[in-house]
N, C-alpha and C positions, 0 to 999 in steps of 0.2 A: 489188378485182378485180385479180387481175395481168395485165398484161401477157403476149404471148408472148413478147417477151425472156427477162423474168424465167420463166417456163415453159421457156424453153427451157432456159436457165442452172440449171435449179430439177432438170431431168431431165439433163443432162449429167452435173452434177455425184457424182449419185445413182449414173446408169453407169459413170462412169470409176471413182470408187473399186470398186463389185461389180467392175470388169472387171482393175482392177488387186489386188486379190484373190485374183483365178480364174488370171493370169497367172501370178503371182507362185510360185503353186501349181503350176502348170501347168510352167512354168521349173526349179523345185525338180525335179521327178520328173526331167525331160528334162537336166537337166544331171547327177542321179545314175546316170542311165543312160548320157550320156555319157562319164562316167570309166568306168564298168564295161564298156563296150564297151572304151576304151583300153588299162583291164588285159586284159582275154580275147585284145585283139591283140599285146601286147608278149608276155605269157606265151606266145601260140602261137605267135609267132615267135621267140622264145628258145627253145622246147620244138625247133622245127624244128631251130633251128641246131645246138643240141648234137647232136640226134641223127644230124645229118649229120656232126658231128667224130667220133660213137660213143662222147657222155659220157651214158650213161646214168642217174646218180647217184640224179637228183633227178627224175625221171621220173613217179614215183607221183605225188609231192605236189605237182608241176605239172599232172598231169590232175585229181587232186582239187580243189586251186583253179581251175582253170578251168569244172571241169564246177559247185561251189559259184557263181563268180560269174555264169554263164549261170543257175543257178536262182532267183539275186538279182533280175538284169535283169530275168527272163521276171514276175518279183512285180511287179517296178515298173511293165511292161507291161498290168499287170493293169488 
């Protein structure tokens, strides 16, 4: 018969790995979404600046990539 030491030690052990598992997963998503929030920021705020000097160049495919990686994010969100 065990003990509840051992009981306890017997159930910690069994949580912490499921929990550092689920974290570890949990982390993953949260930290991909965290870069892609910091692309969608630099890109709109590059997007901004030029447009206030009136370099319109690259305009298309700064809103295309931006509006791409908000469709990323919103996945991860899922």
């Amino acid at each position: 018969m065990k003990t509840l030491e051992e009981e306890a030690a017997e159930w910690a052990r069994r949580n912490i790995q499921w929990s550092d598992g689920f974290i570890a997963g949990a982390n993953s998503k949260w930290v991909q979404a965290e870069k892609i929030k910091a692309q969608i920021e630099v890109l709109k705020l590059t997007h901004l600046r030029l447009s206030v000097e009136g370099i319109d160049k690259v305009d298309d495919t700064m809103v295309f990539t931006i509006n791409e990686l908000e469709k990323q994010l919103k996945q991860l969100e899922e």
